[in-house]
C-alpha positions in Angstrom: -22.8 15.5 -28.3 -20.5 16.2 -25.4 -23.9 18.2 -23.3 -26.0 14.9 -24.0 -23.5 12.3 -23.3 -20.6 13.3 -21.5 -18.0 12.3 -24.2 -16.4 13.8 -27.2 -17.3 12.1 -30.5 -13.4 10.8 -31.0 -14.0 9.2 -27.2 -17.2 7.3 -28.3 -15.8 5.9 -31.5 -13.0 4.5 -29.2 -15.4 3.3 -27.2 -17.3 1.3 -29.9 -14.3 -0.2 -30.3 -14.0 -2.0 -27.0 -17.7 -2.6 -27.2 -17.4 -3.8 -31.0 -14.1 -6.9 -29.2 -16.1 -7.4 -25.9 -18.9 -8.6 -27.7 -17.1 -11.2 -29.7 -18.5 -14.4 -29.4 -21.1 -13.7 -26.8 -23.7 -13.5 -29.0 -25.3 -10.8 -27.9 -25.7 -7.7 -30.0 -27.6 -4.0 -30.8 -30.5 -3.5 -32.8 -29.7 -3.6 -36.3 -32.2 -0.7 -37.0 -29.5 1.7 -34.6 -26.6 -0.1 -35.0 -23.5 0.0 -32.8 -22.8 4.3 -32.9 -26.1 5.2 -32.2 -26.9 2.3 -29.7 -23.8 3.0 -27.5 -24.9 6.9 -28.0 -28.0 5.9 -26.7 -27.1 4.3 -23.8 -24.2 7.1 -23.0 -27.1 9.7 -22.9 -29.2 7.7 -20.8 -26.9 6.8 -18.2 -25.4 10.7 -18.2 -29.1 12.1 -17.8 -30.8 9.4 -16.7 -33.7 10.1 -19.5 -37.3 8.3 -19.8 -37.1 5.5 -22.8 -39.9 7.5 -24.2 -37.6 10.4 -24.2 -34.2 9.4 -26.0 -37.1 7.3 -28.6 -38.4 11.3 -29.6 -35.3 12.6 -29.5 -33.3 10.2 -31.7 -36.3 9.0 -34.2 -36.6 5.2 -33.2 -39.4 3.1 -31.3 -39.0 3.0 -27.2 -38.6 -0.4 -27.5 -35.2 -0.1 -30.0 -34.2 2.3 -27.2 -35.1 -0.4 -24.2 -33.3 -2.9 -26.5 -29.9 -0.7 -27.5 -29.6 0.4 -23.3 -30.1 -3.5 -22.6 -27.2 -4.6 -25.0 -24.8 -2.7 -24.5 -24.8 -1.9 -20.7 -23.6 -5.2 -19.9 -21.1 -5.1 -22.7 -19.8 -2.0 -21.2 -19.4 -3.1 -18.3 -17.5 -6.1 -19.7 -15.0 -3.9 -22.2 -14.2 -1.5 -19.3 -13.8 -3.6 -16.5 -9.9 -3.8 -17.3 -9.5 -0.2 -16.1 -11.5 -0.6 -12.5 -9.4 -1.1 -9.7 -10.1 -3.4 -7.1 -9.5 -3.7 -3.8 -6.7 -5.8 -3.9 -4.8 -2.5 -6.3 -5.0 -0.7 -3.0 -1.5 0.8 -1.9 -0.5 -0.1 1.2 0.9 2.9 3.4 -1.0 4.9 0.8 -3.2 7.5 2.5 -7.2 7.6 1.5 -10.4 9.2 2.2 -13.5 6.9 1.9 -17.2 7.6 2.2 -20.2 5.7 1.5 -22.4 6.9 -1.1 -26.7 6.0 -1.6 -27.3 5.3 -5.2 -31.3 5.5 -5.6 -33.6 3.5 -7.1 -37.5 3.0 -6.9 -38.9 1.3 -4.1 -39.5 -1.8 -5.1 -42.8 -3.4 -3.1 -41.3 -6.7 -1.7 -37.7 -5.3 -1.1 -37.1 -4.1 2.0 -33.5 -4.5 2.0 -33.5 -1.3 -0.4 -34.1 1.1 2.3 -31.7 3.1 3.7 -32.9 4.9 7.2 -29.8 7.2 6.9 -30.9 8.6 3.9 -34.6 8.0 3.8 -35.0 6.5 0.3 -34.1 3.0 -1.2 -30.9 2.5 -3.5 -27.6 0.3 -3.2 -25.0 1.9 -1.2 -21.2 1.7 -2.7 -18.0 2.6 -0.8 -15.6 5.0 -2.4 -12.0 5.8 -2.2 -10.0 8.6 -2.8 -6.5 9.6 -2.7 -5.5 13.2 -0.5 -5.3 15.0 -3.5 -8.6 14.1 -4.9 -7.7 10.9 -7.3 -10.5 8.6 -7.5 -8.8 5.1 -6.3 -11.3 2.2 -5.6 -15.4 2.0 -5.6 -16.7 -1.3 -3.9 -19.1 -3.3 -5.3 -22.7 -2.3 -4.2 -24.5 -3.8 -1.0 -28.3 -3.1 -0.1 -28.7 0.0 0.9 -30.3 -0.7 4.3 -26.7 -1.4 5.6 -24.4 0.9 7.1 -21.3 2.0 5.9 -18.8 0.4 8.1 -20.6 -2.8 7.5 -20.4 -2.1 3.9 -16.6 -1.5 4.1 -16.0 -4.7 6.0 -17.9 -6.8 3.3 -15.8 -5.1 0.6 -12.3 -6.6 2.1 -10.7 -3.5 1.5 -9.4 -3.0 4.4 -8.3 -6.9 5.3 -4.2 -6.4 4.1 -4.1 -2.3 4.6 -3.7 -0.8 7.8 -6.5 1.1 8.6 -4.9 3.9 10.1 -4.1 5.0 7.3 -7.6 5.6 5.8 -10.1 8.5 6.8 -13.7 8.3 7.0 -16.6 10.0 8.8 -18.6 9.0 12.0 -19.8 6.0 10.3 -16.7 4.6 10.5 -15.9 4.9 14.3 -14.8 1.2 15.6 -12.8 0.4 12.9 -9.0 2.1 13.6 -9.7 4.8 10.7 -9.0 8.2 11.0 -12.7 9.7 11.9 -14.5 12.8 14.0 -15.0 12.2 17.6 -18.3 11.5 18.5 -20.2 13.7 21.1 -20.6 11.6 24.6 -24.1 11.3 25.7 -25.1 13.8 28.0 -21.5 15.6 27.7 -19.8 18.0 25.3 -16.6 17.1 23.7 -13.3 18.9 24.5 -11.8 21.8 22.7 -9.1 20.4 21.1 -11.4 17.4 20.2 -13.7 20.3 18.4 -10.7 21.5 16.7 -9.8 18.0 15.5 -13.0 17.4 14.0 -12.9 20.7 12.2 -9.4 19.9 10.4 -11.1 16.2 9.4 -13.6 17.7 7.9 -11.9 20.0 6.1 -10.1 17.0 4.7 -12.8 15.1 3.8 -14.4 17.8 1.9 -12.2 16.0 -0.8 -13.7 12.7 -1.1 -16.9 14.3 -0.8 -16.2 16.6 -4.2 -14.9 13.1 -5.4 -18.7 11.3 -4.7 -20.3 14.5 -6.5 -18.7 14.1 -10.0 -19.0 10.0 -10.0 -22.6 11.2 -9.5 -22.7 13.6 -12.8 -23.7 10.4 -14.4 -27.2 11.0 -13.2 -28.5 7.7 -13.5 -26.5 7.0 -10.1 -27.6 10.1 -8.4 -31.8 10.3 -9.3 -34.1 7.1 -8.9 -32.7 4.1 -11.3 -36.0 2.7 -13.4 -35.1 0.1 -15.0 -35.7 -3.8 -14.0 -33.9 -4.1 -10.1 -31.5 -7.0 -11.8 -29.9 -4.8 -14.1 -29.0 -2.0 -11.8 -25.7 -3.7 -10.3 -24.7 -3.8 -14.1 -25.6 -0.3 -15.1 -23.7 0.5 -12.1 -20.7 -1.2 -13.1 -20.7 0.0 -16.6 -20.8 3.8 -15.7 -18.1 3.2 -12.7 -15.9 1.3 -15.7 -16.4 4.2 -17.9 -15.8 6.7 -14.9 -12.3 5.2 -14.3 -12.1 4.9 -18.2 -12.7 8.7 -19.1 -10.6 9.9 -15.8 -7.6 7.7 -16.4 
């Protein structure tokens, strides 16, 4: 169970729980041929491997279209049960010191969306901003912004920074213009200065950390290969894995 999903049996049950009270009274619920184990089991191994419909239908002996049905219920319900342990911005510590980078998460190219594309990375997706503490302790992730925007711009929208000092945060290049922490840039048509070489070699020895932090939010693979699934759901899906990130790391 653990391989397919990511969770030990004893963490899903407690997870059903939530599941079972967030979906009081909303009227929404799993298909009754599944019921509530195997529909949030479903869902878990989906979002952990990001596996075809088709596939997780074969694999646990239902119709795709239970499968389609089971992901679409409980994502959102997810979302909902866990969204007491996401921090937001506003949880931030001031004088605290972070690391934050921005991170793609792909989707398909949707014809007629534009805004998807990201010309850093090459590829369409939405684009979140994560922070992390110097030690490696996953803090904050932003909501996510169309991936043709860059990072800074990304951060600004997010607020994050509006009652922290930003001198106390560190972030890449991207970042420069903003009073963070971050590399020197190269001048055009000139070479940077020893010690300003040496700076950006300690800097990036730090952020090596928020880096390995970006890496294992992205074991859930359905936020790290191309999200399928209709474009309106994906800032859902995306907070129901981040909720269950924080959830499972707490």
């Amino acid at each position: 169970m653990y391989s397919i999903t990511g969770m030990h049996a004893e963490e899903i049950l407690e997870l059903c729980e939530l599941i079972q009270r967030a979906a009081h009274g909303s009227g929404r619920s799993w298909p009754p041929v599944l019921g509530l184990y195997a529909s949030v089991v479903i869902s878990l191994a989906y979002q952990r491997g990001n596996r075809t419909q088709a596939e997780l239908a074969e694999t646990y002996g239902t119709s795709q279209a239970s499968v389609s049905r089971a992901i679409a219920s409980i994502t959102p319900l997810q979302a909902k049960a866990l969204r007491p342990f996401v921090p937001t911005a506003d949880e931030l510590q001031p004088g605290e010191q972070y690391l934050v980078d921005g991170t793609l998460l792909p989707c398909w190219s949707w014809s007629g969306h534009p805004e998807l594309y990201s010309g850093k990375h090459k590829t369409t997706g939405l684009n979140v901003q994560v922070a992390a503490s110097l030690d490696g302790e996953l803090a904050w992730i932003s909501d996510p912004v169309d991936g043709c925007h860059h990072d800074v711009y990304c951060l600004d929208e997010s607020g994050a920074l509006q009652a922290l000092d930003p001198g106390d945060w560190t972030g890449d290049k991207g970042y420069v213009g903003r009073g963070m922490v971050t590399p020197y840039k190269k001048p055009a048509n000139g070479t940077l200065l020893d010690w300003q070489k040496n700076f950006n070699t300690v800097i990036n020895k730090v952020r090596a950390v928020i880096e390995q932090v970006v890496s294992h939010l992205k074991n859930w693979r359905v936020l790290h290969t191309d999200y399928r699934r209709p474009l309106a759901s994906f800032p859902t899906t995306i907070s129901a894995v981040v909720g269950l990130h924080f959830w499972l790391n707490g």
